[in-house]
C-alpha positions as CSV (number, residue, x, y, z in Angstrom):
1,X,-8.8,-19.8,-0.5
2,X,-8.4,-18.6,-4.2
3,X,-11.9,-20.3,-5.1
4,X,-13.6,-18.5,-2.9
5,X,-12.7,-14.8,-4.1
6,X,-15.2,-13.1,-6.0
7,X,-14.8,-12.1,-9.7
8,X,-15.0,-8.3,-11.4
9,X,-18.4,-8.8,-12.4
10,X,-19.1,-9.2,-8.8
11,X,-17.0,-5.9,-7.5
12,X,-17.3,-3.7,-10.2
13,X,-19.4,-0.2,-10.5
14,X,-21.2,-0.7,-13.9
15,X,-22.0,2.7,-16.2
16,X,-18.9,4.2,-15.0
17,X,-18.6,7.8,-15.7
18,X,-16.5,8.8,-19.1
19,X,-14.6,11.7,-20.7
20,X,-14.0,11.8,-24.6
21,X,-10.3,12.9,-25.1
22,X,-10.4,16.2,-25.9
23,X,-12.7,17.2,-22.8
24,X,-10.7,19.8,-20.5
25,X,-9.6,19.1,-17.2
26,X,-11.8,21.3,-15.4
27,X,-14.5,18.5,-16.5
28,X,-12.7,16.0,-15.0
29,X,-11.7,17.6,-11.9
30,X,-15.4,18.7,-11.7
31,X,-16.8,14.8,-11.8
32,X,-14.1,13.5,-8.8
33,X,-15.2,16.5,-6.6
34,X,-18.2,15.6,-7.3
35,X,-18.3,11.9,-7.0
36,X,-15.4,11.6,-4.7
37,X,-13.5,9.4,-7.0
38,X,-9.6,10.0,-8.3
39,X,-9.9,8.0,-11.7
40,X,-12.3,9.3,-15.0
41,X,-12.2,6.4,-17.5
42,X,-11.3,8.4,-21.2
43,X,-12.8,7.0,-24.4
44,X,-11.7,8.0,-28.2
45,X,-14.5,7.2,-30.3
46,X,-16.1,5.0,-27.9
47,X,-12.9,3.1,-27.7
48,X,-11.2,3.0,-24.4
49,X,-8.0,5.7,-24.6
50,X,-7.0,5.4,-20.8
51,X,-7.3,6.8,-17.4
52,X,-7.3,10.9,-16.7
53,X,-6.1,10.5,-12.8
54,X,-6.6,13.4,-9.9
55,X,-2.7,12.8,-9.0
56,X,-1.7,13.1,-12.4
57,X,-3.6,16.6,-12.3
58,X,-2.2,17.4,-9.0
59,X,1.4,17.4,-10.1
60,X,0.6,19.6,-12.9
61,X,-0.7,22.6,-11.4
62,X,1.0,25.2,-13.8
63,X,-1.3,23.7,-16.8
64,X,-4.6,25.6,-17.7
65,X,-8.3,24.0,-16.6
66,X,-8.4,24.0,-20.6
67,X,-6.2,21.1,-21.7
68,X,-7.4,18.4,-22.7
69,X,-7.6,15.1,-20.9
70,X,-6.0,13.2,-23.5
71,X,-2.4,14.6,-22.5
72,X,-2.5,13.2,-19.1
73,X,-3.9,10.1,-19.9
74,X,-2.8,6.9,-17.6
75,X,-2.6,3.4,-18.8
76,X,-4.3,1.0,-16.1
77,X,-3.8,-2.3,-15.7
78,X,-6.2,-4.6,-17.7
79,X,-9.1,-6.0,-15.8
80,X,-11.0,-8.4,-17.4
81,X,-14.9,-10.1,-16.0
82,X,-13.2,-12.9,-14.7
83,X,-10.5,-11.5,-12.8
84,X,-10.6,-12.5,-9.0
85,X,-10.8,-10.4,-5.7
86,X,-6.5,-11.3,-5.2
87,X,-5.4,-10.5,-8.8
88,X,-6.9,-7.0,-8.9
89,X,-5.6,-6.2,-5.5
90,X,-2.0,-7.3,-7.1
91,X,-2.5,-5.1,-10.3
92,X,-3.6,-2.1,-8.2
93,X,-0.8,-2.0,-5.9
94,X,1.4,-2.8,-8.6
95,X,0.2,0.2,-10.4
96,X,0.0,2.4,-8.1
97,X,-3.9,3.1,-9.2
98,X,-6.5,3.7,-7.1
99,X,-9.6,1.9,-9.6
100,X,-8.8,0.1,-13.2
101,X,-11.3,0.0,-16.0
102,X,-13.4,-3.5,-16.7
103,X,-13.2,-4.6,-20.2
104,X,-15.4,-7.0,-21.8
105,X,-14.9,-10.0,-24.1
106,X,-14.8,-7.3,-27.5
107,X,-12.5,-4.6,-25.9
108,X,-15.2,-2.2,-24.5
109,X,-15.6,-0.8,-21.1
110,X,-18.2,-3.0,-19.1
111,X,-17.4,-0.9,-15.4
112,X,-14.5,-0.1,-13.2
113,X,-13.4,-1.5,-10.3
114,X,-11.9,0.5,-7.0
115,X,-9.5,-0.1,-3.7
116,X,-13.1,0.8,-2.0
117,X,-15.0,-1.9,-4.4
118,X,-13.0,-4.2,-2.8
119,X,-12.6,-3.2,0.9
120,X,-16.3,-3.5,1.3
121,X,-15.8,-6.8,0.8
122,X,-12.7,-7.5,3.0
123,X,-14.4,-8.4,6.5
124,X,-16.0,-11.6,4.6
125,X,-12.5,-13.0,4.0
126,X,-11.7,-14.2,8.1
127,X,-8.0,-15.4,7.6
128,X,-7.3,-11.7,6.9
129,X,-9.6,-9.7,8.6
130,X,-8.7,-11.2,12.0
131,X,-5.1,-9.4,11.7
132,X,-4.8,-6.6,13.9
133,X,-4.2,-3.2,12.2
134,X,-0.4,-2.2,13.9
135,X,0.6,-5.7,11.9
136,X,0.0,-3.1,8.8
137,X,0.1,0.2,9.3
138,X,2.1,2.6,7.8
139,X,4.8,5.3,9.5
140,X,3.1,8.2,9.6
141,X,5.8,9.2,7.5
142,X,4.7,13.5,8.2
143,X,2.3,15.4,10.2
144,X,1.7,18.7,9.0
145,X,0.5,22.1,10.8
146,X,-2.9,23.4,10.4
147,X,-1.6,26.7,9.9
148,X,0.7,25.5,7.1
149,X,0.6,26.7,3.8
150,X,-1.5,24.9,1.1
151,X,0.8,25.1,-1.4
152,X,4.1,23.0,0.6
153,X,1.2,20.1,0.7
154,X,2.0,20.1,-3.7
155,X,5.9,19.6,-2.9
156,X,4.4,16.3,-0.6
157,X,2.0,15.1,-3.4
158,X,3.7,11.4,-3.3
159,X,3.3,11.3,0.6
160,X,-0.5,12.3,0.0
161,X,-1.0,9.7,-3.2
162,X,-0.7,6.8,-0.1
163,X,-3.0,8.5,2.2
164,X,-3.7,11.2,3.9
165,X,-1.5,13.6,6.6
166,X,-2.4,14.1,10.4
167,X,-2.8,17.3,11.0
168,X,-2.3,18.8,14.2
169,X,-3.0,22.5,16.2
170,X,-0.4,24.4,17.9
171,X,-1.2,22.2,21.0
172,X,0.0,19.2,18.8
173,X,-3.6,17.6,19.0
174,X,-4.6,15.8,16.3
175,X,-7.6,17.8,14.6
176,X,-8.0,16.8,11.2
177,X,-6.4,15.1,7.9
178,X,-5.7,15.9,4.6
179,X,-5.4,13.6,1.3
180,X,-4.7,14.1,-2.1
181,X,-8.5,14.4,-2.5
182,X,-8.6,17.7,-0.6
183,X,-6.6,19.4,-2.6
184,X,-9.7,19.4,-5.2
185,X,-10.8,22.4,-3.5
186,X,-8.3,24.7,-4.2
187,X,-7.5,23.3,-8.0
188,X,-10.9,23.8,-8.8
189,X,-10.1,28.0,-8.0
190,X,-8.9,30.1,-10.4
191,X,-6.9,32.3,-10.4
192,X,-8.7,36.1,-10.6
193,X,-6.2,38.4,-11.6
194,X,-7.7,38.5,-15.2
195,X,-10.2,37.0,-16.9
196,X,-7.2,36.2,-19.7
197,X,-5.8,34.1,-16.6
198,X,-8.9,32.6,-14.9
199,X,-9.4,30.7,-18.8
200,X,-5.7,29.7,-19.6
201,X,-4.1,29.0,-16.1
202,X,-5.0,27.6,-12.3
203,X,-2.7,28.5,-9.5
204,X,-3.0,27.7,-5.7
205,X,-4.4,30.4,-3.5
206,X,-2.8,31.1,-0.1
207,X,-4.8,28.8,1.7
208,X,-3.9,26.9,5.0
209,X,-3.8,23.4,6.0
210,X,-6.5,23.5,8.6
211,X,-8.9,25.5,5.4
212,X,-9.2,22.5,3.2
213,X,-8.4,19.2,5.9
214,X,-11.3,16.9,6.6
215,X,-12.3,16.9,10.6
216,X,-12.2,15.2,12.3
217,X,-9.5,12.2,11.5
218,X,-11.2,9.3,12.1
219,X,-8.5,6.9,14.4
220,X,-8.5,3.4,15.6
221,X,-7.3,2.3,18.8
222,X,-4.2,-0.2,18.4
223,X,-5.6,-3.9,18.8
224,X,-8.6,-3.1,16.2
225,X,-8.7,-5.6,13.1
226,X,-8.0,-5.1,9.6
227,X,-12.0,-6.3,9.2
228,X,-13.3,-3.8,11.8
229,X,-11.1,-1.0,10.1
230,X,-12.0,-1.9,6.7
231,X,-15.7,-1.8,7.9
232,X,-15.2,1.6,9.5
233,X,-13.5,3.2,5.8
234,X,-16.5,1.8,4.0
235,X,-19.2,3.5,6.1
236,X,-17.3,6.8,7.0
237,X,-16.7,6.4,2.9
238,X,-12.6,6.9,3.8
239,X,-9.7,5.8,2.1
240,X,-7.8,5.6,5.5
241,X,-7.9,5.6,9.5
242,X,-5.1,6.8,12.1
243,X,-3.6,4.2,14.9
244,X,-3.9,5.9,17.7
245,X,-2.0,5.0,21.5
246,X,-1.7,6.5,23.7
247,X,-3.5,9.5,22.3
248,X,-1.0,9.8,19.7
249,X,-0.9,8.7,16.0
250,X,1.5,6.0,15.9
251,X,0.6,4.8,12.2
252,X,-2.0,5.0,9.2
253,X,-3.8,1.8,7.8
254,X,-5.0,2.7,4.2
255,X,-6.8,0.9,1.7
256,X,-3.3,-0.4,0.2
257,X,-2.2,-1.9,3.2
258,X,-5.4,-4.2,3.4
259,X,-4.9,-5.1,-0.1
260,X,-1.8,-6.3,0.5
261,X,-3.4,-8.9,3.3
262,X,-5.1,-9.9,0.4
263,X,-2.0,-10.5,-1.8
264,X,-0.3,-11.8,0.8
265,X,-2.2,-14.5,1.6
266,X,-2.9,-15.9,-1.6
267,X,0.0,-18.1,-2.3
268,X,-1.5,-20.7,-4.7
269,X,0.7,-19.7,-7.4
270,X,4.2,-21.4,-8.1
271,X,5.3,-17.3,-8.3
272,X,9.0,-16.7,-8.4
273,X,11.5,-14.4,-7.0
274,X,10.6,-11.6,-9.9
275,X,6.8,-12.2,-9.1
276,X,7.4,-10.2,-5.7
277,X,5.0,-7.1,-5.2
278,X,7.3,-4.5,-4.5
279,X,5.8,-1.5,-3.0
280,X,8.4,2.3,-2.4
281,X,6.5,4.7,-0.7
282,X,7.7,8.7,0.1
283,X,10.7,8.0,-2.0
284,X,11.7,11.9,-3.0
285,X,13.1,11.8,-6.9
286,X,12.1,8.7,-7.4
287,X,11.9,9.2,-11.2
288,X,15.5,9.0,-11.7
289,X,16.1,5.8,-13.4
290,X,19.6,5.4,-11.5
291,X,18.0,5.4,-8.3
292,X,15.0,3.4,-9.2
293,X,17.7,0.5,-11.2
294,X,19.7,0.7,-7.8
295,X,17.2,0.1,-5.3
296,X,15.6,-3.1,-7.8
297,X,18.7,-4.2,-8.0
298,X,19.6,-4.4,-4.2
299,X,16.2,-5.5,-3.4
300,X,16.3,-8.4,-6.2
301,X,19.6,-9.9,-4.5
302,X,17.7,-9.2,-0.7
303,X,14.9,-11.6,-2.2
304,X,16.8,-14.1,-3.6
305,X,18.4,-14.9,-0.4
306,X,15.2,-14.8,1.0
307,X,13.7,-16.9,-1.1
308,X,15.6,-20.2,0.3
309,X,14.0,-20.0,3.6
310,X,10.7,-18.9,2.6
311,X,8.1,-17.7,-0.3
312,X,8.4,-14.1,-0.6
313,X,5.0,-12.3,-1.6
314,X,4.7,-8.5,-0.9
315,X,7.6,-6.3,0.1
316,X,6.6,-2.9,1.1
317,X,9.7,-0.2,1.7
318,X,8.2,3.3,3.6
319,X,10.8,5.8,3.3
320,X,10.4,8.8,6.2
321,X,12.3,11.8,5.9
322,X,13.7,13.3,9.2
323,X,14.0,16.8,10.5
324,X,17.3,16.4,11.2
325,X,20.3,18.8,10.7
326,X,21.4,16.7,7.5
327,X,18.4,16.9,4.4
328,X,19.4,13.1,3.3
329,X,19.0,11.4,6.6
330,X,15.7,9.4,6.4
331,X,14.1,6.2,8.0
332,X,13.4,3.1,5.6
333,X,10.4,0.8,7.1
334,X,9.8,-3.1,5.4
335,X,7.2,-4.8,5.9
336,X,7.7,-8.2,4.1
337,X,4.6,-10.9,3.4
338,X,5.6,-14.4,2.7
339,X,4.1,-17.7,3.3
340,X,6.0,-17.9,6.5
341,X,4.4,-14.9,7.9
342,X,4.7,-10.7,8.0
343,X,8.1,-9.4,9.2
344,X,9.2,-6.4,10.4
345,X,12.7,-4.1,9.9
346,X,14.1,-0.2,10.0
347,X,17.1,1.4,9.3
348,X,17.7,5.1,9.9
349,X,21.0,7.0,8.5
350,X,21.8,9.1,5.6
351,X,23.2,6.5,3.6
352,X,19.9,5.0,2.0
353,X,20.9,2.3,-0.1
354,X,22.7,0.8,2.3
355,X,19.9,1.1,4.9
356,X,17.7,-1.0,2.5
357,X,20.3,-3.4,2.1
358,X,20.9,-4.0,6.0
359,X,16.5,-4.2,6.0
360,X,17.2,-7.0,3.5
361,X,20.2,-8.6,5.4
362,X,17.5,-8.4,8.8
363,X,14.7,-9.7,6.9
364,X,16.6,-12.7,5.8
365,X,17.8,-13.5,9.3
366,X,14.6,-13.2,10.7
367,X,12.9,-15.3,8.1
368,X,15.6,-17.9,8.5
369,X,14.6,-18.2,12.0
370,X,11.1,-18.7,11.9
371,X,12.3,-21.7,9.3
372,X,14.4,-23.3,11.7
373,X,12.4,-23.2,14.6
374,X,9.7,-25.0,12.3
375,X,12.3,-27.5,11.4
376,X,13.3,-28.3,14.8
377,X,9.1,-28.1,16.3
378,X,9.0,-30.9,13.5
379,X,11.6,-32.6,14.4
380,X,10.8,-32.6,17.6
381,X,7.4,-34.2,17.1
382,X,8.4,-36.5,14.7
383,X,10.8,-37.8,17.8
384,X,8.0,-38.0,20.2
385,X,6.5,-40.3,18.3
386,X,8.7,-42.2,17.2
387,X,10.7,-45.6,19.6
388,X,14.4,-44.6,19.8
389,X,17.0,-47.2,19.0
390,X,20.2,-45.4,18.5
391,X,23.2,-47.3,20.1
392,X,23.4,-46.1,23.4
393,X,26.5,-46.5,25.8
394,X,28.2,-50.3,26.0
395,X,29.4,-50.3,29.0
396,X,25.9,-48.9,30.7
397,X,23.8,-51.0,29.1
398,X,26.2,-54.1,30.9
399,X,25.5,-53.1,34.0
400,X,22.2,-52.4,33.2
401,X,21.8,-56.2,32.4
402,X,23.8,-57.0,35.6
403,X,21.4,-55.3,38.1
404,X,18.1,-57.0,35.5
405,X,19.6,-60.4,35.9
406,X,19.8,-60.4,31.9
407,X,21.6,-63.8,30.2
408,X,22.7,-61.9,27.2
């Protein structure tokens, strides 16, 4: 299937809009309101600098709308015109990014390229749209009150980054969502106290939930295909949908987790064990190092094991907090690609390292499994077709002759 993805020069937006490196944030934030876009290639002297990103802006919401780009600036992954449909999905998930700049043959920017370049053209690829979207939905790893203040949505920033929250009304209906992209509308207020303060500092007004969430949350019954969904977030212009059943939403599909279709079923490559996609989402303090070294490292021996039954390709690890009477206790969700197949594993408990190695422990059994009951199918056929003339029991096979009449 890898010949037939298209290239960057075929996905990309060409004339992408640019920031020089000492433009101030407020002229960033004002082109991705504007445009609807999270990423606002940077250039120093016509040279490609980076990316100025609306998450790395939304994390800083004590710096003033005056500083300059140049100090939040993101380093993409490279993208190059030859670079297929398969390989960009891999660098944006492995980044974490959203769109990555195109650069041409002498090192300037020829376009970008976005998760919603690339959707658009996901229902033309039928060995991955046909999958049905509870195979790859997400946890809906929060659901948060339309009443609720604006500003607890800042301490959920990672949560959002993924895709958006359901929000629901004192009746616990769903009624809207809200995404990272939302948030643009209160960042883009000033503070009014002063006119010293509206220039040099942006705070959050009390706002609620339900003031700045999109409505209504556009849902997908559970049986709907990744192609059908992906067609769905490219003409409501969405970066997710809700998995509804029973009139409840039981998950989220989001641009990432049709990428990772794509990933996952491109195994052409001789990849090894440290080629794995890993994706951690909702993972609270997640940049401390210890924490970060530990889960790699217990995830690294979880693949290696793998790894003898089948190919591993993408691992995805969705960590869900719970509103429980202990603050550490949290749900872990895997969802594993290889060339076997997608499997499936949860742990719940407070102790999370050990709930991701006991995902690890399940995936292996279950991968192990699937390879032995495709051993034994194959053996079995193999035996159907095949005369057999293994020694059978002496003494039956005399009487056997007996009752024939045999000689011998």
């Amino acid at each position: 299937m890898a010949a037939n993805w298209p290239t960057a020069r075929e996905l990309m937006t060409v004339r992408p809009i640019t920031l020089a490196t000492d433009a101030p944030l407020s002229e960033a934030l004002g082109h991705m309101r504007a445009k609807g876009i999270h990423e606002v290639i940077v250039l120093r002297k016509k040279e490609f600098a980076g990316l100025i990103t609306f998450e790395s802006i939304a994390r800083r919401t004590n710096l003033p709308l005056g500083t300059k780009v140049e100090h939040l600036l993101v380093l993409p992954p490279v993208i190059s015109l030859a670079t297929t449909f398969s390989e960009i999905a891999e660098q944006l998930l492995a980044s974490g990014l959203r769109a990555a700049p195109v650069i041409g043959a002498k090192g300037e920017v020829v376009g970008i390229v976005s998760r919603t370049d690339l959707v658009k053209r996901f229902s033309q690829f039928e060995t991955i749209s046909e999958h049905k979207v509870e195979e790859i939905s997400s946890p809906v790893g929060l659901i948060v009150s339309e009443g609720e203040s604006v500003m607890n949505l800042f301490h959920q920033i990672r949560l959002l980054e993924e895709h958006p929250l359901p929000v629901v009304d004192k009746k616990g209906r769903l009624v809207g969502a809200v995404g990272v992209s939302d948030l643009g509308r209160v960042l883009m207020k000033p503070d009014t106290a002063g006119k010293r303060d509206a220039e040099n500092r942006h705070t959050t007004p009390a706002a609620t939930v339900g003031s700045i969430m999109h409505s209504p949350a556009l849902t997908v019954p559970k049986g709907t295909t990744a192609g059908a969904a992906a067609a769905l977030m490219t003409r409501e212009k969405i970066s997710s949908v809700f998995v509804l059943e029973n009139g409840k939403p039981t998950g989220v599909v989001s641009q990432s987790d049709l990428l990772g279709l794509a990933v996952g079923s491109d195994t052409s490559s001789s990849a090894e064990v440290g080629d794995v996609y890993v994706q951690i989402h909702g993972l609270r303090g997640s940049s401390d190092p210890e924490i970060l070294t530990e889960i790699d490292r217990v995830v690294a021996k979880g693949l290696r094991h793998i790894a003898r039954h089948a190919k591993p390709i993408l691992l995805s690890l969705h960590v869900t907090p719970q509103g429980t009477h202990r603050g550490s206790d949290a749900t872990v969700h895997a969802r594993l690609h290889t060339d076997r197949g997608i499997f499936y594993a949860s742990q719940s408990g407070w102790n999370f390292f050990a709930g991701i190695s006991d995902i690890m422990d399940e995936l292996e059994e279950q991968v192990r499994k699937v390879r032995d009951e495709s051993g034994a199918n194959k053996r079995r056929s193999r035996k159907g077709l095949q005369i057999d003339d293994s020694p059978g029991d002496p003494e039956l096979e005399a009487q056997l002759r007996q009752v024939r009449g045999d000689d011998d």
